[in-house]
DRENTIBA-653669 format. One line per 5 residues: number of its first residue (from 1); their letters; for each residue x, y, z of C-alpha. Coordinates in steps of 0.2 Angstrom, whole numbers, plus 2048, in hexadecimal, padded with zeros to 3 digits. Last residue first. Layout:
BEGIN
NUM> A> X/Y/Z | ...
This chain:
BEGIN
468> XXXXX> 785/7C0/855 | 788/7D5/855 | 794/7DD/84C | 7A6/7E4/853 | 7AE/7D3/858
463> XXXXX> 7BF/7DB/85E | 7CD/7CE/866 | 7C5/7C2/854 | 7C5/7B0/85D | 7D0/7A6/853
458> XXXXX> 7CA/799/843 | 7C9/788/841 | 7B6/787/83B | 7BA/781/829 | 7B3/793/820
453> XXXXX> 7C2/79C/824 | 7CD/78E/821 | 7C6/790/80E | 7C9/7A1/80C | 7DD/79D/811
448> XXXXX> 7DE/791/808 | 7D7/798/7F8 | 7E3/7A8/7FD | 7F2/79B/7FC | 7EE/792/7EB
443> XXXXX> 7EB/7A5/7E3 | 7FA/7AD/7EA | 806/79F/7E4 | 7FE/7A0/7D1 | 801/7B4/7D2
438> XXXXX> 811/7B2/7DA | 816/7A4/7CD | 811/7B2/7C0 | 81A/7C1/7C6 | 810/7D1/7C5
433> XXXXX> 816/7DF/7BA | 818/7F3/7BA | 820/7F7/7AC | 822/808/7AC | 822/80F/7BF
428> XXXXX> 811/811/7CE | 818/7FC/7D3 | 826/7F7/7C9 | 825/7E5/7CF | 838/7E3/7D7
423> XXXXX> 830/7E3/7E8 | 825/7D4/7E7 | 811/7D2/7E3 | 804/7C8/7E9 | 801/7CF/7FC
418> XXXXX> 7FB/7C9/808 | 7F4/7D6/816 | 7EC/7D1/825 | 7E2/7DC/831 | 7DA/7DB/843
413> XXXXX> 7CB/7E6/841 | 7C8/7F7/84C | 7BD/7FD/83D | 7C3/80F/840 | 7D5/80A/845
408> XXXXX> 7DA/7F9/83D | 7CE/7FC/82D | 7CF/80D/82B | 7E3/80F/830 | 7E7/803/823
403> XXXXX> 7E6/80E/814 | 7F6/809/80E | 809/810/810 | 81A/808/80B | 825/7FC/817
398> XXXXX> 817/7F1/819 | 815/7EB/82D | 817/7DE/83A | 81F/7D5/82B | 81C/7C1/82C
393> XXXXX> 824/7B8/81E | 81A/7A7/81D | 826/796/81E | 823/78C/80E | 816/77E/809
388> XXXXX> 80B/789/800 | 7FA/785/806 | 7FE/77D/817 | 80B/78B/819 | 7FC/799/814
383> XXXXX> 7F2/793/820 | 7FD/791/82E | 801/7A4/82F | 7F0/7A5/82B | 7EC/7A0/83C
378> XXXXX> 7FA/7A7/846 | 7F6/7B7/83F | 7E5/7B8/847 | 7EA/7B3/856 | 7F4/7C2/857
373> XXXXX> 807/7BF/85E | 80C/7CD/84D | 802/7D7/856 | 7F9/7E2/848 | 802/7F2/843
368> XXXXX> 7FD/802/83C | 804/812/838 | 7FA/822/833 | 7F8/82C/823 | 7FE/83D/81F
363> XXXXX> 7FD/84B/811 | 803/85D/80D | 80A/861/81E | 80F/871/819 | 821/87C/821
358> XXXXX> 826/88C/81F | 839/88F/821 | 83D/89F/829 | 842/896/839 | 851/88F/831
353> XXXXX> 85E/88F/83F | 85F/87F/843 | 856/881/854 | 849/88A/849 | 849/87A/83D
348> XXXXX> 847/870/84B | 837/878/853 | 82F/87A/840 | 832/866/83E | 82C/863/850
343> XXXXX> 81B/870/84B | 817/867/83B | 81B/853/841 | 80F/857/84F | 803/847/849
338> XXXXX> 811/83E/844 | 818/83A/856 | 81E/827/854 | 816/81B/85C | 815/80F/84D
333> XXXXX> 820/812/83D | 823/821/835 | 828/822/821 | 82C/837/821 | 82A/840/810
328> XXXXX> 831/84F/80A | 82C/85D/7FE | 838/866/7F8 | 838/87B/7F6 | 841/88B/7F2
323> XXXXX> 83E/89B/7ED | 844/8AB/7E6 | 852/8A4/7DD | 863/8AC/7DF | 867/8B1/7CD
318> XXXXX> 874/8AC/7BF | 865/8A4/7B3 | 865/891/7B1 | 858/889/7A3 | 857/878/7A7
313> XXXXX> 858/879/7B8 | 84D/886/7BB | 84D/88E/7CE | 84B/884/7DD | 843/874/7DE
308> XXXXX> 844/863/7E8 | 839/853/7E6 | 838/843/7F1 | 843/848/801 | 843/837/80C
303> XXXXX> 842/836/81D | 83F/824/826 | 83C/81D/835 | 83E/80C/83C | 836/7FA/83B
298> XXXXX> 833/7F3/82B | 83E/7FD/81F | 84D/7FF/82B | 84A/7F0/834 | 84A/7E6/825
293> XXXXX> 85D/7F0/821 | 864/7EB/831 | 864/7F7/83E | 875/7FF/849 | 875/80E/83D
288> XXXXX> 866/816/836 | 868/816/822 | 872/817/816 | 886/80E/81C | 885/805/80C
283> XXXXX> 878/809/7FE | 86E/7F9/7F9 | 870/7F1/7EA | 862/7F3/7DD | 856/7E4/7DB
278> XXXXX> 855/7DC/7CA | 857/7C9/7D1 | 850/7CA/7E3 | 858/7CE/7F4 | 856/7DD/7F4
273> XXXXX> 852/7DE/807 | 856/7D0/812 | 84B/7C8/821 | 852/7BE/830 | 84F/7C8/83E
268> XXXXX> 83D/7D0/839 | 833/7C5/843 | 83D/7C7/854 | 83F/7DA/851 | 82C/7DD/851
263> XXXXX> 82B/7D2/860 | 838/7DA/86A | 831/7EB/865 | 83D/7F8/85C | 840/804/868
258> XXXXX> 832/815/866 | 835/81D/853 | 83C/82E/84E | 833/83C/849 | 836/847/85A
253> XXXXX> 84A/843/85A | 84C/84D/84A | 85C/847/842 | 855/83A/834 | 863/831/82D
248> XXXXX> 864/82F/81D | 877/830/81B | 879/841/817 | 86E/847/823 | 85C/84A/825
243> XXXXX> 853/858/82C | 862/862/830 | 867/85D/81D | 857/863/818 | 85A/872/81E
238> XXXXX> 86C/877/819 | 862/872/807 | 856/880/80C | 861/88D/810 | 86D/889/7FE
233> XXXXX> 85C/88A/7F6 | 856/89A/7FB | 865/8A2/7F9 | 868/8AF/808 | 86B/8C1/802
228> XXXXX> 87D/8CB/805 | 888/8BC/7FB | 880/8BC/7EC | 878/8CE/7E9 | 881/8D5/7D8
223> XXXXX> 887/8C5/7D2 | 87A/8B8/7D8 | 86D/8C7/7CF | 85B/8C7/7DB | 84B/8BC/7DA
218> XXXXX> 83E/8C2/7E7 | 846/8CE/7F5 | 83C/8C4/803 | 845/8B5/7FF | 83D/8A4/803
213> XXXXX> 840/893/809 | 82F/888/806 | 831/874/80F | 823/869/80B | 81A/85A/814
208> XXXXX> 816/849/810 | 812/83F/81F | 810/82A/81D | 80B/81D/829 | 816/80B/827
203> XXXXX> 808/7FD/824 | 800/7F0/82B | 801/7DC/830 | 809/7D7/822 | 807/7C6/81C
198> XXXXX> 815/7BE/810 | 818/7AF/805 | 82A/7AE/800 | 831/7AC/7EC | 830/7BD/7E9
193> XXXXX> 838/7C6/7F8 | 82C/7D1/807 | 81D/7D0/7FD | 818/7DD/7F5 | 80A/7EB/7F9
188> XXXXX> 7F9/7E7/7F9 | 7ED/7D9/7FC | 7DF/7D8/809 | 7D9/7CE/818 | 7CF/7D8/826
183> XXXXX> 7C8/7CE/834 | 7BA/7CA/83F | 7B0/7D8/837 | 7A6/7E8/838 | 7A2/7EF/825
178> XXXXX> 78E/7F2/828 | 791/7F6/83B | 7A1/803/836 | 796/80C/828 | 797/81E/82F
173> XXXXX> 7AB/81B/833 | 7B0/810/825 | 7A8/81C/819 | 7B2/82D/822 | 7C1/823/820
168> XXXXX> 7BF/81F/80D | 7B9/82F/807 | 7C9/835/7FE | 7D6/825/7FC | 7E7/830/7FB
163> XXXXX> 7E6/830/7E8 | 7ED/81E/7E3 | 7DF/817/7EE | 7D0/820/7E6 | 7C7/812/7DE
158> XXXXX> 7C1/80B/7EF | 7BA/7F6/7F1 | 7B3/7F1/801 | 7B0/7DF/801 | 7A4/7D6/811
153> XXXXX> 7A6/7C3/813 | 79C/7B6/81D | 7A5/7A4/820 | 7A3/793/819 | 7A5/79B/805
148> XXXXX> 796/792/7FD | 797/783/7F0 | 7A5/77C/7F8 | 7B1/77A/7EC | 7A9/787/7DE
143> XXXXX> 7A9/796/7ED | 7BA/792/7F2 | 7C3/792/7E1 | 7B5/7A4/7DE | 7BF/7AA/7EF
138> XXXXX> 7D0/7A7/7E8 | 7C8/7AF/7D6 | 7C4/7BF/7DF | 7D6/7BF/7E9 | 7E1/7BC/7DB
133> XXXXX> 7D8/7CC/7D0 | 7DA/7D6/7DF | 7EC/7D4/7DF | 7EF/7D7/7CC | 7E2/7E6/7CC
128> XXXXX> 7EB/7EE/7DD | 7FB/7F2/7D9 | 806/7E6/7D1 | 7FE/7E3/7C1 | 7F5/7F5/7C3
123> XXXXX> 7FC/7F8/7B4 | 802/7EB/7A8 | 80E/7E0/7A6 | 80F/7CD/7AB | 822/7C6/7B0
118> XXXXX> 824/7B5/7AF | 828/7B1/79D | 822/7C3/796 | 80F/7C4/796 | 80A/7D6/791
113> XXXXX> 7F9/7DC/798 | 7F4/7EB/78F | 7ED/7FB/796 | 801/800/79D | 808/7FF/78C
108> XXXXX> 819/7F3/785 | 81F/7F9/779 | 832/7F2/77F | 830/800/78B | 823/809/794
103> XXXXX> 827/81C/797 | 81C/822/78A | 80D/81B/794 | 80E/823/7A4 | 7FE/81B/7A7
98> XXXXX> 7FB/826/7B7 | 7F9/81D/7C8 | 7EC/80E/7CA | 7D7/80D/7D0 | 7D2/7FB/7D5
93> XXXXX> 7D3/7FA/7E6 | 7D1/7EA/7F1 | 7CA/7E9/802 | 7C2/7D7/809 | 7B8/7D6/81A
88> XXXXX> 7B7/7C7/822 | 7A9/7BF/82D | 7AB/7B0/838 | 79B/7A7/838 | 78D/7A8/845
83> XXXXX> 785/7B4/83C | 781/7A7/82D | 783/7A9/819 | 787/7BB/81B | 78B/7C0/805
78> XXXXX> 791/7D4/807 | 795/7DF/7F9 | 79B/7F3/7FD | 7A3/7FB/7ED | 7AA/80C/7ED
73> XXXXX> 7A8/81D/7E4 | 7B5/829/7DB | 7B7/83B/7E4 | 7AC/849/7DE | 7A6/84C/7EE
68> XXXXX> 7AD/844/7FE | 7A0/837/805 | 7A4/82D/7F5 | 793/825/7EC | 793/812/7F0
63> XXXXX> 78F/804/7E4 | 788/7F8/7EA | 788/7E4/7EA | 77F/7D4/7F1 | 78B/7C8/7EF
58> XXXXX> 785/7B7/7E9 | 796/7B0/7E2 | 791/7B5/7D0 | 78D/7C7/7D7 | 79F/7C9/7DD
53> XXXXX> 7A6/7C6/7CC | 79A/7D4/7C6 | 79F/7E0/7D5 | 7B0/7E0/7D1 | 7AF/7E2/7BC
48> XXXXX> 7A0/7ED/7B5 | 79C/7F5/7C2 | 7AA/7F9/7CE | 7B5/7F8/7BE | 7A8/804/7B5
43> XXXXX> 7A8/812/7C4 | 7B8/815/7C2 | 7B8/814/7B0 | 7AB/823/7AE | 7B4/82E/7BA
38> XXXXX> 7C5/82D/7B1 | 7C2/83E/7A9 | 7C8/843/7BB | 7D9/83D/7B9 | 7E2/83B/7C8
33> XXXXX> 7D7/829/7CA | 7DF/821/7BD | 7D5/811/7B8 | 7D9/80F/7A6 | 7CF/7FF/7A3
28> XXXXX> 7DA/7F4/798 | 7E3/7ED/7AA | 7D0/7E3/7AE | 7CE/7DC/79D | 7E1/7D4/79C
23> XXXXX> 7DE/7CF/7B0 | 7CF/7C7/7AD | 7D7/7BF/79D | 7E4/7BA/7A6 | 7DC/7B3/7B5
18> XXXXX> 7D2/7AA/7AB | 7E1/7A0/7A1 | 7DF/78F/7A6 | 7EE/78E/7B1 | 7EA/79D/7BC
13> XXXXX> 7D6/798/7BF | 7DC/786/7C1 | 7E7/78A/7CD | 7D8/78F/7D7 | 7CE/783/7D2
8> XXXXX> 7DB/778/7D9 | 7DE/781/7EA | 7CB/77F/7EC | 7CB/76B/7E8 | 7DB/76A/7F5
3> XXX> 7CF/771/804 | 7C2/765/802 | 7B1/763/7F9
């Protein structure tokens, strides 16, 4: 029994093949949770797939209706082998995005796995299947070494991830003592390069909204009216480039980020973006001036318009187009004012001129961000070096969005994110893949990290929410 015999097993898992026939089964499950005809599947992978590997370690599962009705359920499993031991609770999610099976090239099909050299397609490779997948037979390596895991361990599986996760934040708050923690450890996301083992430590918060521009007169002739009524589209694209300018450079002081902190600053210093083989090039002078590009996507604010429309493009007629619309979405970091986004957006555009502009906040999420000076990260930190033998990329948060905010906020648990896939994977396009030494890496490293968690050595959680 020793910490090299788990990493083994683990290993062993990838090099024998059972990781890729778990994976090959799990990705031929169409779990696409816009769809609902998809209902039956949903519940199947909780069923058929998470809940029975949990069962072989001695978790007592079950499967949990959604508090919002008509949404798809989650799975609560729990094995407490003494109340004295740290206890970690274990998200995963295995709902994906759409198919979008035409797109796919070289025939390849989102419900197959395709193994390529390195690169393993298939969706949910990247996002969560592929992750989750490492982190179940990490925990079965540590299970088989030691015959027990050393520590207690609650899992809180959602199929709804990819559709704003309905239900999940009213389920943390009734069931906070059944899923109160030391810790959170999850995987999602990428890391922050390929070849560079990476905890975050939360995640950006996200705010869609929607800009409408209007003409009271409806659809009118450009000839016989164009230069005596406003264009809807010409106002709204003035808008958004009050919003946002050429540059990407937000230009409402209200959504804008506090100062970078010291700390957050100290561990993002060194970092490059696109770095990897595949990446695109990245767009001189875009951006806030005076940051580097890691602080950009780590630390600061973004405003990006996702989808614009006036009028038919592909079929053009010479008229002023009733109406006009985008919808926008602001990347916020930390301390920044989110939660009034609607009226500061409505203030600016007035100043701007554009009162008339009707303004939706269509969807939001929060930001979270564990101190990076944590005990808790410190620890795994070390971990995943003794494991891997490399210095750990430490990002004080994901550039992209998860559903963070229930287990930091609700739950109040410190949270630790390592993620098993990289930037170039594809993630929600064709061809999503995972990276095979990043799978092999990710399993080794999240067998040592289950298995420190079990040897004694571990911090004082700042928040112990269940009792002793």
């Amino acid at each position: 029994m020793s910490r090299e015999t788990a990493l083994n097993l683990a290993f062993h898992a990838f090099d024998s093949g059972a990781l890729r026939t778990d994976l090959a089964r799990r990705v031929a499950l169409a779990t696409e949770s816009q769809r609902p005809e998809s209902a039956p599947v949903l519940h199947a992978y909780l069923s058929d797939e998470v809940a029975n590997a949990l069962a072989a370690l001695g978790f007592a599962c079950e499967i949990v209706e959604n508090p919002v009705e008509g949404m798809p359920p989650f799975l609560l499993a729990e094995r407490i082998e003494a109340p004295e031991l740290p206890t970690v609770l274990l998200y995963g999610h295995g709902d994906v995005v759409g198919g979008d099976a035409e797109r796919w090239s070289e025939g390849r099909s989102p419900w197959q796995l395709r193994v390529e050299g390195d690169r393993w397609y298939g969706r949910g490779m990247a996002d969560n299947k592929g992750q989750h997948t490492v982190n179940l037979a990490a925990l079965a390596a540590v299970f088989g070494a030691r015959g027990r895991l050393g520590f207690n361990a609650k899992v809180l599986f959602e199929m709804g991830e990819e559709v704003g996760s309905p239900g999940l934040a009213a389920l943390c708050e009734s069931l906070r003592e059944r899923l109160a923690a030391d810790l959170l450890i999850a995987s999602d996301g990428p890391r922050q390069r390929a070849d560079a083992p990476t905890l975050f430590l939360g995640s950006r918060g996200a705010l869609h909204f929607r800009l409408r521009a209007r003409s009271s007169a409806g659809a009118r002739h450009s000839g016989n009216w164009g230069g005596v009524l406003a264009n809807p589209a010409t106002v709204l694209a003035n808008a958004l480039a009050s919003l946002v300018d050429g540059h990407g450079r937000i230009r409402i002081n209200g959504l804008l980020p506090p100062p970078i902190a010291p700390q957050v600053r100290t561990r993002i210093a060194d970092l490059e973006i696109g770095v990897d083989e595949g990446d695109p090039d990245l767009s001189p002078g875009w951006g806030e001036p005076g940051l580097t590009p890691a602080e950009r996507v780590y630390a600061w604010n973004t405003l990006e318009v996702l989808a614009m429309e006036a009028g038919d493009v592909r079929q053009p007629v010479s008229a002023i187009p009733e109406l006009a619309q985008a919808v926008c979405q602001l990347r916020f970091v930390v301390g920044t004012d989110w939660r009034n986004a609607r009226e500061l957006i409505r203030a600016h555009l007035a100043r701007e001129g554009f009162a008339d502009i009707d303004v939706e906040i269509e969807a939001s999420g929060a930001a979270t961000r564990l101190d990076p000076d944590h005990p808790w990260v410190a620890w795994a930190e070390r971990s995943i070096a003794t494991s891997t033998g490399k210095p750990t990329t430490i990002l004080p948060n994901l550039g992209g969005t998860i559903p963070n905010e229930c287990f930091a906020h609700t739950l109040g648990l410190p949270t630790i994110w390592v993620p098993h896939s990289y930037p170039g994977c594809r993630q929600h396009a064709p061809n999503e893949h995972g990276l095979a030494p990043v799978l092999r890496e990710g399993l080794g490293l999240m067998a040592g990290l289950f298995w420190d968690l079990g040897s004694g050595d571990t911090p004082q959680a700042k928040h112990v929410a269940h009792a002793r």
